[in-house]
KOLTIRO-845810 format. One record per residue (C-alpha): x, y, z; residue number from 1. Coordinates in Angstrom, 2 decimals, padded with zeros to 5 digits. Each point is the difference from the previous one (the first is absolute). Layout:
% residues N
<<X; Y; Z>; NUM>
...
//
This chain:
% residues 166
<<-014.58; -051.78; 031.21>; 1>
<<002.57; 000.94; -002.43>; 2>
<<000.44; -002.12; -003.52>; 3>
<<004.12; -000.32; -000.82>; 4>
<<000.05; -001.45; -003.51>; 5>
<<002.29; -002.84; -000.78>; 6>
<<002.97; 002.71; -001.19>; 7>
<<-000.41; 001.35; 003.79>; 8>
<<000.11; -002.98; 001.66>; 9>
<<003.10; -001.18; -001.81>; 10>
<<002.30; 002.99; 000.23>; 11>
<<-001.70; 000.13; 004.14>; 12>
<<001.42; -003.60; 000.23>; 13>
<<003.44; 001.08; -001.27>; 14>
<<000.24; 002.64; 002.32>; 15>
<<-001.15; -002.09; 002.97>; 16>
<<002.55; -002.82; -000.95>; 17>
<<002.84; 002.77; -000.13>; 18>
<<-000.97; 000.95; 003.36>; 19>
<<001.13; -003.19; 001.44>; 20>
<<003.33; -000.28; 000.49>; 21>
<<002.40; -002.58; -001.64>; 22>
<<003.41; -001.76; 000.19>; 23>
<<001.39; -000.45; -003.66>; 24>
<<000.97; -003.03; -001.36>; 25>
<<002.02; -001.16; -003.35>; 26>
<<-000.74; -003.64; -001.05>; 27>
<<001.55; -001.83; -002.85>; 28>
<<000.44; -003.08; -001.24>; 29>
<<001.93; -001.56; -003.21>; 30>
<<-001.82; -001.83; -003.03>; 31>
<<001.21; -003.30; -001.32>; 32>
<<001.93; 001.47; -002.34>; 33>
<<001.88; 002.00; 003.10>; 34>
<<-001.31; 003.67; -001.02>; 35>
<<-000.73; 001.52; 003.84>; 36>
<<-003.52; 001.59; 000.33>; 37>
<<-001.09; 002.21; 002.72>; 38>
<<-002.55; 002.18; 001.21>; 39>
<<-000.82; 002.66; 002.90>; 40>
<<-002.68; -000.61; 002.32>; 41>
<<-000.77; 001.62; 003.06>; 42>
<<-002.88; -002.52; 000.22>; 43>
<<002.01; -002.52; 002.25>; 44>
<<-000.66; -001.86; 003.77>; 45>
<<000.55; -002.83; 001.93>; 46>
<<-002.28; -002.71; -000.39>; 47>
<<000.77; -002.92; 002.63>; 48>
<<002.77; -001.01; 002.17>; 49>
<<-000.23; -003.41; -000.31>; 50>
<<000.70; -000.61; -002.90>; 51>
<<001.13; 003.59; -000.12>; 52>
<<-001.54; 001.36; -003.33>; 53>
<<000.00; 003.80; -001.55>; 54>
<<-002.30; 001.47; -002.41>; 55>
<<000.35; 002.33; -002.64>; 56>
<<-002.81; 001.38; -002.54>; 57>
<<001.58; 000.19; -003.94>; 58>
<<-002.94; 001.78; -002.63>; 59>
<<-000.51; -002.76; -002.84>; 60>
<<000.86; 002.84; -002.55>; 61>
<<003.49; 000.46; 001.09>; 62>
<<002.70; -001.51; -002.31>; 63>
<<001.20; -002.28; 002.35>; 64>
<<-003.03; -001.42; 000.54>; 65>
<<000.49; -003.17; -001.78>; 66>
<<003.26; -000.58; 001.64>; 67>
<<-001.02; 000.12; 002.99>; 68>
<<-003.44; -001.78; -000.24>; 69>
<<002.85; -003.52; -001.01>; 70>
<<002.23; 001.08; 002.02>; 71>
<<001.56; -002.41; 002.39>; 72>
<<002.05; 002.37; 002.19>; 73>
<<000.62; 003.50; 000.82>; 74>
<<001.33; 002.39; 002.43>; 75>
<<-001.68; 003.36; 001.84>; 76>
<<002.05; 002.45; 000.73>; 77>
<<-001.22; 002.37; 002.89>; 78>
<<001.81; 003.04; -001.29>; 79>
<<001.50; 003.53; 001.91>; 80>
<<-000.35; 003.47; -001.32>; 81>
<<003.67; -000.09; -001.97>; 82>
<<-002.42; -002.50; -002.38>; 83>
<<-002.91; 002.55; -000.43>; 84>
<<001.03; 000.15; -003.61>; 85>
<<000.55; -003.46; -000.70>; 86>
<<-003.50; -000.60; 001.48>; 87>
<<-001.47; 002.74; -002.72>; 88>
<<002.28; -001.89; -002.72>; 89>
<<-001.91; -002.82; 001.17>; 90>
<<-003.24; 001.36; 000.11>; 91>
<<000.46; 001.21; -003.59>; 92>
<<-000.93; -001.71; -003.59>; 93>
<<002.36; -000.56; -002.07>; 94>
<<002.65; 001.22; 002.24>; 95>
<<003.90; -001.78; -000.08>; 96>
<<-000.62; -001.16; 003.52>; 97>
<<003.21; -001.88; 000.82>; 98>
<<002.92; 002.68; -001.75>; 99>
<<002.11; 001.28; 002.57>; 100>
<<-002.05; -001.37; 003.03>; 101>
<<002.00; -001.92; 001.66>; 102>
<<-001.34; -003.74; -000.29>; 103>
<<001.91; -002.94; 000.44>; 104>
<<-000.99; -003.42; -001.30>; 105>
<<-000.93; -002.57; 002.69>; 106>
<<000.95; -003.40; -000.12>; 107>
<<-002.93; -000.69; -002.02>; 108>
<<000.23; 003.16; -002.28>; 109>
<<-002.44; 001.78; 001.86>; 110>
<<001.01; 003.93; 000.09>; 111>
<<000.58; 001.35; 003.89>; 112>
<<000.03; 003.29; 000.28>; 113>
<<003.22; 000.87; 002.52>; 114>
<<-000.66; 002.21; 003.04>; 115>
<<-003.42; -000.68; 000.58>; 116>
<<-002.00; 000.48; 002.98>; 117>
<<-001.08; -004.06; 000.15>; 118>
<<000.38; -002.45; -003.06>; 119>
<<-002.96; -002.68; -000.15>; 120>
<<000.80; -003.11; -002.32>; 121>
<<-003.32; -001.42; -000.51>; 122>
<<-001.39; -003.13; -001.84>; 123>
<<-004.28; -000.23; -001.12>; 124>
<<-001.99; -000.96; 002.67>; 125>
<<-002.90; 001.60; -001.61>; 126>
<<-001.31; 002.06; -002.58>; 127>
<<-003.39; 001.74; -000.40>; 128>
<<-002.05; 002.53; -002.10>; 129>
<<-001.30; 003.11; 001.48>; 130>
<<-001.27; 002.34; -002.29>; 131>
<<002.00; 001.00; -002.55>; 132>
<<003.14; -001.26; 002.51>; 133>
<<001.58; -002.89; 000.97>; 134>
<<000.76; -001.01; 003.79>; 135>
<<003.81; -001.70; -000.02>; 136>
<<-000.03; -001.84; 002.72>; 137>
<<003.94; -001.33; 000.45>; 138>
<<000.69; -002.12; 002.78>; 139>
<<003.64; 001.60; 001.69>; 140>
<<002.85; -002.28; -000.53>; 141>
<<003.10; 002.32; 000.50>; 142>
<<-000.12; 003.44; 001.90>; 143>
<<002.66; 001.90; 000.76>; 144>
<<-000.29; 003.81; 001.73>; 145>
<<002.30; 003.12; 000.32>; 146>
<<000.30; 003.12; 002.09>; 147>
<<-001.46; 002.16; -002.06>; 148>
<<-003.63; 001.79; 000.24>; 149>
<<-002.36; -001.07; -003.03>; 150>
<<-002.00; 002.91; -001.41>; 151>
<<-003.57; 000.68; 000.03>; 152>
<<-002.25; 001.11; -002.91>; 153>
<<-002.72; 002.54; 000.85>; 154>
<<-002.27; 002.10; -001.68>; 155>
<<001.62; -000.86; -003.30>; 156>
<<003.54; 000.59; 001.52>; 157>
<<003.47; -001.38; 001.53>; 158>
<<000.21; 000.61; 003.60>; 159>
<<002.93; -000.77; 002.22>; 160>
<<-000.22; -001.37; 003.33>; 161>
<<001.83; 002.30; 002.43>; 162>
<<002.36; -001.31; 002.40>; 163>
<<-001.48; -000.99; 003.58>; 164>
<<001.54; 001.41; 002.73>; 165>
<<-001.28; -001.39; 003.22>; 166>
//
């Protein structure tokens, strides 16, 4: 039997993970103050239809972390490839994640992003540890869906969904 040492197992993980394909999602929120918060995460499903709940998995090192762990709303944003970018901005420390990306402010000052595939507005149904993660768990209050075809993230990259002909 073959020994992989911890350093082998890890990176063996990460390349097993990026072998399962993805949709790509952008969620954000606003803190009391207003300031909008967001993150990528391409760890997202449905939950339950009744009461239809969503998940998505935020690391508890990111910045928005905090905002998101009191947060009483926000919105997912299943996004297309146009937003492969924004989805890196969002993916990225330190990054100005809303300049130029075309959010709007809800009624409650949440930032939706225009144009995407299927906005989620979501309020805490649950929250829980998992690792060195945290499972959102956002009960859908508000969804509304376009036309166009989200993107999927595999093998560390953007792919577009081709158009179906049938």
């Amino acid at each position: 039997m073959t020994t992989v040492n911890a350093t082998d197992q890890t990176t063996l993980f990460k390349k097993a993970m990026a072998s399962f394909p993805s949709g790509v999602t952008i969620v954000t929120t606003a803190d009391a103050d207003g300031r909008w918060w967001g993150f990528t995460a391409t760890s997202f499903c449905s939950v339950s239809m009744d009461p239809p709940l969503v998940l998505v998995c935020l690391a508890d090192n990111a910045q928005c972390y905090p905002v998101f762990a009191r947060a009483d709303r926000w919105v997912v944003h299943v996004v297309h490839a146009e937003h492969a970018d924004l989805a890196t901005r969002f993916a990225t420390r330190g990054a100005d994640k809303f300049a130029d990306a075309g959010f709007a402010a809800d009624e409650r000052g949440l930032p939706v992003l225009a144009g995407a595939c299927a906005t989620l507005d979501c309020a805490p149904y649950a929250r829980h540890t998992a690792g060195d993660h945290t499972i959102l768990v956002g009960r859908v209050e508000g969804t509304r869906v376009s036309e166009q075809r989200p993107v999927v993230y595999f093998r560390r990259n953007f792919h577009a969904l081709p158009d179906s002909h049938g």
